[in-house]
N, CA, C and O atoms as CSV, one atom per row, in Angstrom:
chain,resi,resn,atom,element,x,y,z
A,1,UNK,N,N,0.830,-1.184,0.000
A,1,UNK,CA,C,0.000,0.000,0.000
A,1,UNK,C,C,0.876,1.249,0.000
A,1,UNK,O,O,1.982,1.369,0.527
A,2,UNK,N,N,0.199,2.136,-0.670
A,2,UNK,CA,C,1.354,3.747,-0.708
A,2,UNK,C,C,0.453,4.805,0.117
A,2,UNK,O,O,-0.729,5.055,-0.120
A,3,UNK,N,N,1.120,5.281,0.967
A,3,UNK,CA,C,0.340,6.836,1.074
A,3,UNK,C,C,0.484,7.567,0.537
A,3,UNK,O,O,1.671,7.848,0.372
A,4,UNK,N,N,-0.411,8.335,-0.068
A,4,UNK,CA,C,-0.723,9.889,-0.747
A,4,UNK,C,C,-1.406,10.820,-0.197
A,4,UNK,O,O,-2.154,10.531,0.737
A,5,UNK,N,N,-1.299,12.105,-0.644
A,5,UNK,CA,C,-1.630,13.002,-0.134
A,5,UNK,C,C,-2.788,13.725,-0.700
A,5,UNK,O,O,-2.656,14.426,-1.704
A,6,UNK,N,N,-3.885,13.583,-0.113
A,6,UNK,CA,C,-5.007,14.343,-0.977
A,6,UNK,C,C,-5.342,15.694,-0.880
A,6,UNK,O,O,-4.978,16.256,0.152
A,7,UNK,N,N,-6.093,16.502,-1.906
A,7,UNK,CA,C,-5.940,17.671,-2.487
A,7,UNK,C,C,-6.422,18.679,-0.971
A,7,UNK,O,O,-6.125,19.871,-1.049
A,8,UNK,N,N,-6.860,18.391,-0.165
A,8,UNK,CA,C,-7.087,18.890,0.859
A,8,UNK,C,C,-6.116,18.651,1.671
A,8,UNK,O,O,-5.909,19.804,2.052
A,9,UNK,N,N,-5.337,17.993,2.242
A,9,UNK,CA,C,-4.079,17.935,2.889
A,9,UNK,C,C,-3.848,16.638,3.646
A,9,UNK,O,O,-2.820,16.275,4.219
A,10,UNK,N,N,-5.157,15.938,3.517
A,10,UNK,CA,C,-5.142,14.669,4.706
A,10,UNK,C,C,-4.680,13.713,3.868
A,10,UNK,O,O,-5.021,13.648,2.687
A,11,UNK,N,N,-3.570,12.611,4.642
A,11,UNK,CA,C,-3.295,11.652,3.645
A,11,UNK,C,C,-3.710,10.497,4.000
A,11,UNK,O,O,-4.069,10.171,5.132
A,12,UNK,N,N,-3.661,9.593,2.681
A,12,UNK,CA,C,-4.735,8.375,2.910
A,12,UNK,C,C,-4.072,7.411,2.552
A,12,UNK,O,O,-2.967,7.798,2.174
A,13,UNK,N,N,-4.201,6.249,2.475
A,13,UNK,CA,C,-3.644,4.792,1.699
A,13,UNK,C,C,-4.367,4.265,1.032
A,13,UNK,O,O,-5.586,4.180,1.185
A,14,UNK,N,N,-3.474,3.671,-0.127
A,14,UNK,CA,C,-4.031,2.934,-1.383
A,14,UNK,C,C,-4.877,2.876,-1.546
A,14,UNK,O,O,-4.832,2.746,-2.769
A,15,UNK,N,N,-5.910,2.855,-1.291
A,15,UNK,CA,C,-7.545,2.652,-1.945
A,15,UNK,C,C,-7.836,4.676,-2.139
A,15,UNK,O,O,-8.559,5.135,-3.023
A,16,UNK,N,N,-7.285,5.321,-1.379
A,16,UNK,CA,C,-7.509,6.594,-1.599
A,16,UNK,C,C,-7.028,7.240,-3.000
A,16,UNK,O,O,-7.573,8.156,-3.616
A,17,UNK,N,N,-5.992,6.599,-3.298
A,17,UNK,CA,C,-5.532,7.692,-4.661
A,17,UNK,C,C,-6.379,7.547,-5.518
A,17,UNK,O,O,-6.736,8.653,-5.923
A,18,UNK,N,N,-6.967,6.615,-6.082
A,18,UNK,CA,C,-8.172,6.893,-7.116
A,18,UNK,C,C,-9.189,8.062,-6.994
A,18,UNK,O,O,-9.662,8.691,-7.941
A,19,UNK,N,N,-9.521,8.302,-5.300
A,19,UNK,CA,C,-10.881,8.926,-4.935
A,19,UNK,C,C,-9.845,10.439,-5.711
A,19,UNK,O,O,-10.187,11.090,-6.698
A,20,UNK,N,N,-8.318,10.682,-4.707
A,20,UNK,CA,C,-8.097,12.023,-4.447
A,20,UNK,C,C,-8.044,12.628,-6.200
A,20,UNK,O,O,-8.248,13.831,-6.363
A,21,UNK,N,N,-7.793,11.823,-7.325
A,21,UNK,CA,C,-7.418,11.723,-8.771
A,21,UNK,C,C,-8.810,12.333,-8.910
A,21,UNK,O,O,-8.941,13.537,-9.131
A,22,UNK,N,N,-9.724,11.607,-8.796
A,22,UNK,CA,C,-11.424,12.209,-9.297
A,22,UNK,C,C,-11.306,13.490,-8.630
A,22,UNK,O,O,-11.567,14.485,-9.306
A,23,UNK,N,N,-10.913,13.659,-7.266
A,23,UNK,CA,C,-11.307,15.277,-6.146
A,23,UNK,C,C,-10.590,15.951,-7.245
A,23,UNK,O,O,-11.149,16.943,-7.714
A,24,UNK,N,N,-9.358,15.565,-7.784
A,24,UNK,CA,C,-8.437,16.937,-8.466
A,24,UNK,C,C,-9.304,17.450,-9.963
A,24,UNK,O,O,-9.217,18.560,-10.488
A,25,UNK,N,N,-10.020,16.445,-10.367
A,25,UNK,CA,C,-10.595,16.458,-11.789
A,25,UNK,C,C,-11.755,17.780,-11.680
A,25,UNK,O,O,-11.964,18.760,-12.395
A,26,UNK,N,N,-12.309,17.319,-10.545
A,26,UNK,CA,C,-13.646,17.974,-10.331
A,26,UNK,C,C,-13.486,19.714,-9.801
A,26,UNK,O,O,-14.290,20.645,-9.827
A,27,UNK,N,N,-12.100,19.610,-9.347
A,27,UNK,CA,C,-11.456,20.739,-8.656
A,27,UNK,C,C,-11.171,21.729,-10.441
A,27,UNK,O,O,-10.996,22.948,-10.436
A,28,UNK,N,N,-11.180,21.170,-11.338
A,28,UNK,CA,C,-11.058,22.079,-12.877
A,28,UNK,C,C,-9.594,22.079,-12.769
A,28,UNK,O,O,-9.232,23.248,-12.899
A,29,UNK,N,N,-8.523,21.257,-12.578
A,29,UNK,CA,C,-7.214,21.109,-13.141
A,29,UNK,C,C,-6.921,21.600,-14.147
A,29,UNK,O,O,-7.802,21.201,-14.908
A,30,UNK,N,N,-6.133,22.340,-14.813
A,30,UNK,CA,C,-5.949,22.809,-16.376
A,30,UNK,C,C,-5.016,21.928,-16.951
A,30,UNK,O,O,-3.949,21.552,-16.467
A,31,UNK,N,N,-5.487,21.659,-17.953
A,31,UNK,CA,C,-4.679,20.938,-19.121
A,31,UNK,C,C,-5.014,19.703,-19.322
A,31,UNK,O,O,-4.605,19.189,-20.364
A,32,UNK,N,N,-5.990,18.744,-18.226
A,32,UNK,CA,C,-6.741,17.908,-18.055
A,32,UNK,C,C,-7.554,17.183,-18.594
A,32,UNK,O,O,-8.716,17.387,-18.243
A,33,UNK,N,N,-7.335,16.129,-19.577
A,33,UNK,CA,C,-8.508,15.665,-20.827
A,33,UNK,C,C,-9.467,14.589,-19.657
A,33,UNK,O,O,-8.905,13.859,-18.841
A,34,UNK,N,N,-10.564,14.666,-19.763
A,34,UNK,CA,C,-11.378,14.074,-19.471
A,34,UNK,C,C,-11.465,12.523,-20.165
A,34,UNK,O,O,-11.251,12.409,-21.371
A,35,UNK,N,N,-11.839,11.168,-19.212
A,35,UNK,CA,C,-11.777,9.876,-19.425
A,35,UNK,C,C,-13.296,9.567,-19.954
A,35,UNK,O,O,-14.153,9.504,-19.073
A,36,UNK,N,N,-13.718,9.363,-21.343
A,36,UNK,CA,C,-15.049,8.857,-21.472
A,36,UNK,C,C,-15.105,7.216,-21.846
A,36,UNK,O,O,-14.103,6.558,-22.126
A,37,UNK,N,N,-16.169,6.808,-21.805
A,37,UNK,CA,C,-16.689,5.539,-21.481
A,37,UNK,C,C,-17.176,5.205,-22.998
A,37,UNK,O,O,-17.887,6.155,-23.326
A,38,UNK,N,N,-17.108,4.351,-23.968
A,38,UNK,CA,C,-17.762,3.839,-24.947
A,38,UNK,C,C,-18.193,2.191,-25.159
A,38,UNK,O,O,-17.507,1.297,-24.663
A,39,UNK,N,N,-19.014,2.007,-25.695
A,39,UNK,CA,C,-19.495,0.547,-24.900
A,39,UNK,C,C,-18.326,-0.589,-26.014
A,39,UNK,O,O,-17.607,-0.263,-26.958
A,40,UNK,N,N,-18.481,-1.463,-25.606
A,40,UNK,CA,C,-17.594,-2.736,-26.198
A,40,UNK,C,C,-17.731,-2.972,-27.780
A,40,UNK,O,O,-16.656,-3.211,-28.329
A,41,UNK,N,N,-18.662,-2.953,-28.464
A,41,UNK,CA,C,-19.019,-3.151,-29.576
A,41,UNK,C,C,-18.916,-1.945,-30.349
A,41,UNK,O,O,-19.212,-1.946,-31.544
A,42,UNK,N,N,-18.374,-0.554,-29.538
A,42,UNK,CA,C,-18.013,0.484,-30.532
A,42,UNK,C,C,-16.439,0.163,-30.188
A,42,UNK,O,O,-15.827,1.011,-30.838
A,43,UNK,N,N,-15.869,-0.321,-29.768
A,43,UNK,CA,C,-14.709,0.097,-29.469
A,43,UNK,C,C,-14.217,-0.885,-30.195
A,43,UNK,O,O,-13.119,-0.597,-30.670
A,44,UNK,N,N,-14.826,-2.527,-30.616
A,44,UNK,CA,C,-14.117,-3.623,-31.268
A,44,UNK,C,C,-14.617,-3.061,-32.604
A,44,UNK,O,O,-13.901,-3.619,-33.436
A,45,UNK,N,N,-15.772,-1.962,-33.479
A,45,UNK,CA,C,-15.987,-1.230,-34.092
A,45,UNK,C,C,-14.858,-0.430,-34.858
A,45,UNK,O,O,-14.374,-0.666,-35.965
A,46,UNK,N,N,-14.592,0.519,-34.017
A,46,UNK,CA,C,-12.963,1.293,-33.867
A,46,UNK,C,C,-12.347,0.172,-34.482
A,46,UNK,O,O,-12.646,-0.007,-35.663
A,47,UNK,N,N,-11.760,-0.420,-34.088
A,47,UNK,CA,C,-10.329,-1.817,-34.270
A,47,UNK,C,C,-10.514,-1.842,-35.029
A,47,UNK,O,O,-10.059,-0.964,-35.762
A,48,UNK,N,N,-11.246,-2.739,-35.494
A,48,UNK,CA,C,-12.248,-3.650,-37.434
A,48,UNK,C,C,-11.307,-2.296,-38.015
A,48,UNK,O,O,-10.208,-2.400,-38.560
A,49,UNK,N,N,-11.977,-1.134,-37.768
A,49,UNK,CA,C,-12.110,-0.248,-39.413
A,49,UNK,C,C,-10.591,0.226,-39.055
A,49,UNK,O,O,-9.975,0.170,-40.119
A,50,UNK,N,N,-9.776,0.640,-38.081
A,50,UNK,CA,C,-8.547,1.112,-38.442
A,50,UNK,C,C,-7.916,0.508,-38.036
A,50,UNK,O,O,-6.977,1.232,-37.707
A,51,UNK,N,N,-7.617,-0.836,-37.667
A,51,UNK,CA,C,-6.878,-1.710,-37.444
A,51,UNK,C,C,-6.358,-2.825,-38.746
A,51,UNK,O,O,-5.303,-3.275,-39.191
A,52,UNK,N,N,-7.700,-2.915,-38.985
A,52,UNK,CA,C,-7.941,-4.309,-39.801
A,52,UNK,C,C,-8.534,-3.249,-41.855
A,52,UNK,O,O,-8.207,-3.266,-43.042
A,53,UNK,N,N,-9.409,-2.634,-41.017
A,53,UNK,CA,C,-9.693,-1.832,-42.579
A,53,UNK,C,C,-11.099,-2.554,-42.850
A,53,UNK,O,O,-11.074,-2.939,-44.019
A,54,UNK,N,N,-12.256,-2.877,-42.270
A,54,UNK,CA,C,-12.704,-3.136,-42.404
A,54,UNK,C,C,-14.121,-2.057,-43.009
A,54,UNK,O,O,-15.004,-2.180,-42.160
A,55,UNK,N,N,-14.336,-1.628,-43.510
A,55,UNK,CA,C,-14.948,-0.161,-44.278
A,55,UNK,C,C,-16.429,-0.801,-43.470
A,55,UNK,O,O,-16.642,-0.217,-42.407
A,56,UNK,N,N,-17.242,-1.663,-43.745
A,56,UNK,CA,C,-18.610,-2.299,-43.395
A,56,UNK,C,C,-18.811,-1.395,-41.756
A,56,UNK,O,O,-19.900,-0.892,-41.480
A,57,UNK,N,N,-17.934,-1.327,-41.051
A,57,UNK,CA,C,-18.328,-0.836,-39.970
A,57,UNK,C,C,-18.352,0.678,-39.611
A,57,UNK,O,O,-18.303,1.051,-38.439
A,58,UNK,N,N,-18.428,1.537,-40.665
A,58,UNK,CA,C,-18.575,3.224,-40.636
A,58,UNK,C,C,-19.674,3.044,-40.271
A,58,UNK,O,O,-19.645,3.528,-39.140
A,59,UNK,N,N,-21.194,2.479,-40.523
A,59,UNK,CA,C,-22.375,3.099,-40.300
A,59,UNK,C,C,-22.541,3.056,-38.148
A,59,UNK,O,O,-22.913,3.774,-37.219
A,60,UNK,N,N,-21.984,1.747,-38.401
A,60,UNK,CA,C,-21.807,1.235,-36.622
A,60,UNK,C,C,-21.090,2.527,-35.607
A,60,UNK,O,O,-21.421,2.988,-34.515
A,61,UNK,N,N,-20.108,2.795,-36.433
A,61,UNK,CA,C,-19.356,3.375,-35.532
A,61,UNK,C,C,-19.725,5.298,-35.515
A,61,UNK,O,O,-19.673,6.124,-34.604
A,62,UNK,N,N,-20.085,5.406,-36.966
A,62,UNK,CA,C,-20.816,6.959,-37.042
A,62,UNK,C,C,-22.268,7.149,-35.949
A,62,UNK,O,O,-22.525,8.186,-35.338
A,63,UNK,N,N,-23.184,5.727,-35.902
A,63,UNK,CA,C,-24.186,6.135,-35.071
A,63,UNK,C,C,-23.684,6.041,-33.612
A,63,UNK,O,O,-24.020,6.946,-32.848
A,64,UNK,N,N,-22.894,5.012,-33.143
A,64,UNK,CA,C,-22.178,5.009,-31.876
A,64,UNK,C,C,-21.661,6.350,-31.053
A,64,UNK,O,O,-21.976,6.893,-29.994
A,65,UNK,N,N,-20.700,6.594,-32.105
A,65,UNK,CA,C,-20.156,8.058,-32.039
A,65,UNK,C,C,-21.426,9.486,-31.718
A,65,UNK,O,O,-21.547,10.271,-30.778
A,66,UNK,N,N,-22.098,9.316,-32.842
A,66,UNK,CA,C,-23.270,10.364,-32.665
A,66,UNK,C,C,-23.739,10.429,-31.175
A,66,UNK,O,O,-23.643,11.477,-30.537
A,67,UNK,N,N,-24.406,8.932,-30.475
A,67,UNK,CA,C,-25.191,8.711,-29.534
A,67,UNK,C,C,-24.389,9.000,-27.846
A,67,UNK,O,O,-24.834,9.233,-26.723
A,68,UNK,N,N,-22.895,8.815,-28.486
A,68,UNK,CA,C,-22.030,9.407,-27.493
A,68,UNK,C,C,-22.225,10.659,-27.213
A,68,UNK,O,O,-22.606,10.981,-26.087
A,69,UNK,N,N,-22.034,11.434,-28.037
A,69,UNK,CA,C,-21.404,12.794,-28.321
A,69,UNK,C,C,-22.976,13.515,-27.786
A,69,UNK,O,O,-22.848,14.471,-27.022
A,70,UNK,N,N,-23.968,13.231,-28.038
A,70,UNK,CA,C,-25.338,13.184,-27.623
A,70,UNK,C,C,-25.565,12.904,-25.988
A,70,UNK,O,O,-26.151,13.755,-25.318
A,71,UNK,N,N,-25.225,12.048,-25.568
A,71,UNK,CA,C,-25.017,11.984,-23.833
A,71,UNK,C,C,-24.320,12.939,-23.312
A,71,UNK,O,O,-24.613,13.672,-22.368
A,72,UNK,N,N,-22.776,12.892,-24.375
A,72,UNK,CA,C,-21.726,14.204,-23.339
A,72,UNK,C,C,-22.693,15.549,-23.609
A,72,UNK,O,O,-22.449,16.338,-22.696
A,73,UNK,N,N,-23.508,16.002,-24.346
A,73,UNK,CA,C,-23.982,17.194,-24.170
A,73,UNK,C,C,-24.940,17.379,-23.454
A,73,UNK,O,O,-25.144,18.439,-22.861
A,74,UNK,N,N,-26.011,15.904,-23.378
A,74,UNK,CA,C,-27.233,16.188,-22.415
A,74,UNK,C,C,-26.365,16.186,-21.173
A,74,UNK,O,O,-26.602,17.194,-20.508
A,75,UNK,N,N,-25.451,15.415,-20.632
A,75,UNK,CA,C,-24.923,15.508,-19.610
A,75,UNK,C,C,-24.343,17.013,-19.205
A,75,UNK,O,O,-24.348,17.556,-18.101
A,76,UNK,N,N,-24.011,17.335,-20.050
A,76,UNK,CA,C,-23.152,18.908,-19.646
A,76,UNK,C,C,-24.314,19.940,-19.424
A,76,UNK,O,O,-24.287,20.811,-18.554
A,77,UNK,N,N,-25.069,19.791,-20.079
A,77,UNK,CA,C,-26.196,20.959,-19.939
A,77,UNK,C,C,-27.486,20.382,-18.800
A,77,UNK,O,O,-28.387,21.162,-18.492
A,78,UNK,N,N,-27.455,19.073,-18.284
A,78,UNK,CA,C,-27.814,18.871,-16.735
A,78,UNK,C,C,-26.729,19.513,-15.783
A,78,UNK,O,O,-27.109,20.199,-14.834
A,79,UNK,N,N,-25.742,19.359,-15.956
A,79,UNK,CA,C,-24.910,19.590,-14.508
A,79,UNK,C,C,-24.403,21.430,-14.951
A,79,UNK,O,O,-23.833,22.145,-14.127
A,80,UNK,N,N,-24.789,21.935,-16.472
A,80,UNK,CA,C,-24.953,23.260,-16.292
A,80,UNK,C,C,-26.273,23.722,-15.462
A,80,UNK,O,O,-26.279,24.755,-14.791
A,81,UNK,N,N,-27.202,22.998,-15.557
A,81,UNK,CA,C,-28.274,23.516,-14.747
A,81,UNK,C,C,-28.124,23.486,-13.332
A,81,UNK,O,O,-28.272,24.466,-12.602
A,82,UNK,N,N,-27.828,22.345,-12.968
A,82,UNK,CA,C,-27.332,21.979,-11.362
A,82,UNK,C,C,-26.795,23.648,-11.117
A,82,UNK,O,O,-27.399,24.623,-10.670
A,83,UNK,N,N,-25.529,23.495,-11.576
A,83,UNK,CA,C,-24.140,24.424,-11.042
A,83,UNK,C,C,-24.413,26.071,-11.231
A,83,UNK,O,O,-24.098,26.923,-10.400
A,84,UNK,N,N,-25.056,26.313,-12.484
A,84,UNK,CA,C,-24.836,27.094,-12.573
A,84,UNK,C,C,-24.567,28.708,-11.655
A,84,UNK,O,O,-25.437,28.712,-10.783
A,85,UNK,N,N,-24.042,29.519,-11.584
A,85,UNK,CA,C,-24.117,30.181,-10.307
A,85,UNK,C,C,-24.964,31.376,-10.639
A,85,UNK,O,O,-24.878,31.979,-9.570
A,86,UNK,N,N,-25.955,32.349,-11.641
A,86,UNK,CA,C,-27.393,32.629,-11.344
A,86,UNK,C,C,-28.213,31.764,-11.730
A,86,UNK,O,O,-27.998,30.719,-12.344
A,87,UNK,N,N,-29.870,32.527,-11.101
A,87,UNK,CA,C,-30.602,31.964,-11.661
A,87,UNK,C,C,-31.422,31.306,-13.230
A,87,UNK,O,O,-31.897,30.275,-13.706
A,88,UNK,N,N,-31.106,33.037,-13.608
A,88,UNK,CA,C,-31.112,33.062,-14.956
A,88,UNK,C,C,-30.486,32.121,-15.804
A,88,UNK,O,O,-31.115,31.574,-16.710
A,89,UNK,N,N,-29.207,31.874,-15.562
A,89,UNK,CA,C,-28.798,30.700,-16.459
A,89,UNK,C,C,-28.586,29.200,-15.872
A,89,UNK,O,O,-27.809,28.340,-16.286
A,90,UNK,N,N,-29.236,29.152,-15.103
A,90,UNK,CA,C,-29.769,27.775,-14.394
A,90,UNK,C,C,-31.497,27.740,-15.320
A,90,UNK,O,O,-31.991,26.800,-15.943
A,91,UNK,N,N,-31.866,28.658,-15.163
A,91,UNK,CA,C,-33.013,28.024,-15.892
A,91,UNK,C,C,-32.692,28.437,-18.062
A,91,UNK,O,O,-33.513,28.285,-18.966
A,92,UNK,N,N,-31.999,28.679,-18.110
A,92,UNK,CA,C,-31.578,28.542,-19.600
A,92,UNK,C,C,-31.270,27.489,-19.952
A,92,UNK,O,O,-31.805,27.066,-20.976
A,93,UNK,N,N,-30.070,26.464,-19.089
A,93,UNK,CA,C,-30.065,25.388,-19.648
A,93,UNK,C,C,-31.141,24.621,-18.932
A,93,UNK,O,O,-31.901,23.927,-19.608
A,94,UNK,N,N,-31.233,24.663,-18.055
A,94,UNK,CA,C,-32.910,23.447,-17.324
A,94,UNK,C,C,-33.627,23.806,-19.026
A,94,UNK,O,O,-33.730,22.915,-19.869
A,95,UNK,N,N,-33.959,24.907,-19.218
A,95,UNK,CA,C,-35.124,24.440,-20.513
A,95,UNK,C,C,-34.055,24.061,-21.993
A,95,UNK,O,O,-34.794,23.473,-22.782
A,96,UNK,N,N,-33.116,24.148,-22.396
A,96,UNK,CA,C,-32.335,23.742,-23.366
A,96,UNK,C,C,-32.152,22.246,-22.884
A,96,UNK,O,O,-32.450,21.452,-23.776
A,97,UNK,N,N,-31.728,21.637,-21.665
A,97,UNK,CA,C,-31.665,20.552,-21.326
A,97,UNK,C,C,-32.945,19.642,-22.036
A,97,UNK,O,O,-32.734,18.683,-22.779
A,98,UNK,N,N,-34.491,20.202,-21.608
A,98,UNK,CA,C,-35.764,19.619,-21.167
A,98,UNK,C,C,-36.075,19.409,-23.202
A,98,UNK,O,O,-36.696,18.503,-23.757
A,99,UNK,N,N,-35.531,20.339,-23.697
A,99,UNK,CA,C,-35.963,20.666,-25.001
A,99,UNK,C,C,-35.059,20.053,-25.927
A,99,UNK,O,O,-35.397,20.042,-27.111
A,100,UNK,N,N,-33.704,19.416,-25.511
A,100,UNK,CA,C,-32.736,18.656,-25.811
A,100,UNK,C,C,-33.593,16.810,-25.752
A,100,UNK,O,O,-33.761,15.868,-26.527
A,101,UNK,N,N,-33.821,17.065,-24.725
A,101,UNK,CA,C,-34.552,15.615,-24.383
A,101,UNK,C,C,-35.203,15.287,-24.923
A,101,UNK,O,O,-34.942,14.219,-25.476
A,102,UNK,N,N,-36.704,15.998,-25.228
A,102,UNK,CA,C,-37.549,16.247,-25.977
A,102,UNK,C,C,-38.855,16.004,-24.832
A,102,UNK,O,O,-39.804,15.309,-25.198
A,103,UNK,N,N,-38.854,16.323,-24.096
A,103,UNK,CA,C,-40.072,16.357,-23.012
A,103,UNK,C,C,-40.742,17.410,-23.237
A,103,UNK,O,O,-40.164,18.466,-23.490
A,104,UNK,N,N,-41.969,17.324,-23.191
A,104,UNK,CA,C,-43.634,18.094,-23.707
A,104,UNK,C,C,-43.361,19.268,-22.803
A,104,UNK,O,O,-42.993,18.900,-21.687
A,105,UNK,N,N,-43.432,20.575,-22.960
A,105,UNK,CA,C,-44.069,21.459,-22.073
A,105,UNK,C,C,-44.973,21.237,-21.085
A,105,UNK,O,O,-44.832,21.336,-19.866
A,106,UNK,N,N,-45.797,20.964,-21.651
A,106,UNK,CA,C,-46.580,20.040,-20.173
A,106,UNK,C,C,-46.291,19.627,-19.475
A,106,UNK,O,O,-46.963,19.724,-18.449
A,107,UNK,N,N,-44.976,18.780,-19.464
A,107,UNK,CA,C,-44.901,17.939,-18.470
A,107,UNK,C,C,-44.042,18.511,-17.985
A,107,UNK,O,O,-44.044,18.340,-16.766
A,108,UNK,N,N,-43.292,19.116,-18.317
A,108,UNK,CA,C,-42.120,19.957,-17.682
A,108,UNK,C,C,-42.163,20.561,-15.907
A,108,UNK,O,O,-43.233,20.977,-15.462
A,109,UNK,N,N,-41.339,20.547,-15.332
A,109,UNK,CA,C,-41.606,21.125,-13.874
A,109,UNK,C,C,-41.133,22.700,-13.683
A,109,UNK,O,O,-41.286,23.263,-12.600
């Protein structure tokens, strides 16, 4: 086990450095690329076509890609609503979010 030192000053052992790695991410580190998640069948997708050259798998991997790129934005424009610091643009993205989604006016809160 190693001790490290987390971004607040208290230090922890081995099972901690993962947590203190996420605390620094969330803290807005600069220069910092963000880790995204793509499911198994886009990623053996990926391989096929630039690994191997397999052309058949553009349509797979263009809608994959799309449906990604589609989460990272609904996601960003929820946790813009969360965070935002006025009101005014807490409720700009809450309704760009709601209208992103595609939920009825009606039902809206």
């Amino acid at each position: 086990m190693t001790i490290c030192d987390g971004c607040d000053g208290i230090l922890g052992i081995g099972w901690y450095r993962k947590y203190r790695h996420y605390r620094h991410d969330r803290h807005g580190k600069a220069g910092k690329m963000k880790n995204i998640q793509i499911s198994e069948e886009l990623f053996l997708a990926l391989m096929k076509y630039h690994l191997i050259g397999v052309e058949e798998c553009l349509p797979e991997i263009q809608s994959g890609l799309e449906s990604k790129l589609e989460a990272m934005v609904n996601r960003q424009l929820y946790t813009t609503y969360k965070i935002a610091p006025t009101e005014e643009e807490r409720e700009k993205a809450r309704k760009e979010y709601l209208d992103k989604r595609g939920m009825h006016r009606d039902f809206r809160w």
